[in-house]
C-alpha positions in Angstrom: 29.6 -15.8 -75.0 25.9 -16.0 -75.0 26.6 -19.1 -72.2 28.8 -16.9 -70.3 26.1 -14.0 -70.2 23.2 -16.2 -69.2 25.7 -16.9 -66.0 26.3 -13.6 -65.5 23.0 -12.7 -65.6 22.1 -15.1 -63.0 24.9 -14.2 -61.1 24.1 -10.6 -61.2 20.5 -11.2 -60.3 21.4 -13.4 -57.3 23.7 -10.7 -56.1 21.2 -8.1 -56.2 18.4 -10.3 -54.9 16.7 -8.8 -57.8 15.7 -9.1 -61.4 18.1 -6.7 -63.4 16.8 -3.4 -64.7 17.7 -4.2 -68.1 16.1 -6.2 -70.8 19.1 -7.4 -72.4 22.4 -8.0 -70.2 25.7 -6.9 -72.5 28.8 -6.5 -72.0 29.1 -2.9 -72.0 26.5 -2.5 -69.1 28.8 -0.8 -66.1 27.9 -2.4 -62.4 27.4 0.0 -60.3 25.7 2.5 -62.8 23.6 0.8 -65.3 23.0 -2.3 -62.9 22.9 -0.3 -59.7 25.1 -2.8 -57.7 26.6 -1.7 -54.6 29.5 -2.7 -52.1 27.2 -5.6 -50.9 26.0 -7.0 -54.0 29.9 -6.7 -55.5 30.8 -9.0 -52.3 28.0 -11.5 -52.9 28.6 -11.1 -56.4 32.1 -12.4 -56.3 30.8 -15.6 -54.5 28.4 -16.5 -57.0 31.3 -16.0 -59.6 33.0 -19.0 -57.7 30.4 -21.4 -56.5 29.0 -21.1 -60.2 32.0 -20.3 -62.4 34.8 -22.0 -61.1 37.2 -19.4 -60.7 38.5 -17.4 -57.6 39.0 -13.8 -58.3 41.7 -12.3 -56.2 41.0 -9.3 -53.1 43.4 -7.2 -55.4 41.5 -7.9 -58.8 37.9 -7.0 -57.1 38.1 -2.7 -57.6 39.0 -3.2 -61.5 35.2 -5.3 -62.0 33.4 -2.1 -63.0 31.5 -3.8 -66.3 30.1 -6.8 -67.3 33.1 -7.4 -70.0 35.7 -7.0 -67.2 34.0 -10.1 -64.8 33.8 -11.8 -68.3 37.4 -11.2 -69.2 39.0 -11.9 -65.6 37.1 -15.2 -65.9 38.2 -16.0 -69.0 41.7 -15.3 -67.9 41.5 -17.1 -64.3 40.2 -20.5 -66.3 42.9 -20.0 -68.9 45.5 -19.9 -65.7 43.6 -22.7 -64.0 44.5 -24.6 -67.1 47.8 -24.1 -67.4 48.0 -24.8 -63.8 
């Protein structure tokens, strides 16, 4: 998990063209509210997610990514699927 967060974190930060505003990056940290990511930043952040991750999240699947746990779980679940694939 610790992997996965130093990821996000990156992720995140490319997608904001910013350091985050937090210290520490965890899982209950919401998006839009704690992170202050926008409809931009959600766009670029779901590139990111697949250049550096591996995964393509679906259009549909987008609106539901409101905390760092949900990318983490969706990715989780997408390589699982990719696996089975």
């Amino acid at each position: 998990m610790a992997a996965d967060l130093q990821t996000m974190r990156a992720i995140l930060e490319a997608a904001l063209d910013d350091e985050l505003p937090v210290k520490e990056l965890n899982p209950s940290h919401h998006l839009y509210e704690d992170l202050g990511m926008d409809s931009m930043a959600a766009v670029v952040m779901v590139v990111e997610i697949q250049k550096r991750m591996g995964v393509r999240i679906p259009d549909d699947e987008v609106p539901q990514l409101m905390t760092v746990q949900a990318v983490l779980d969706i990715v989780c679940r997408l390589r699982g699927a990719g696996d089975r694939e």
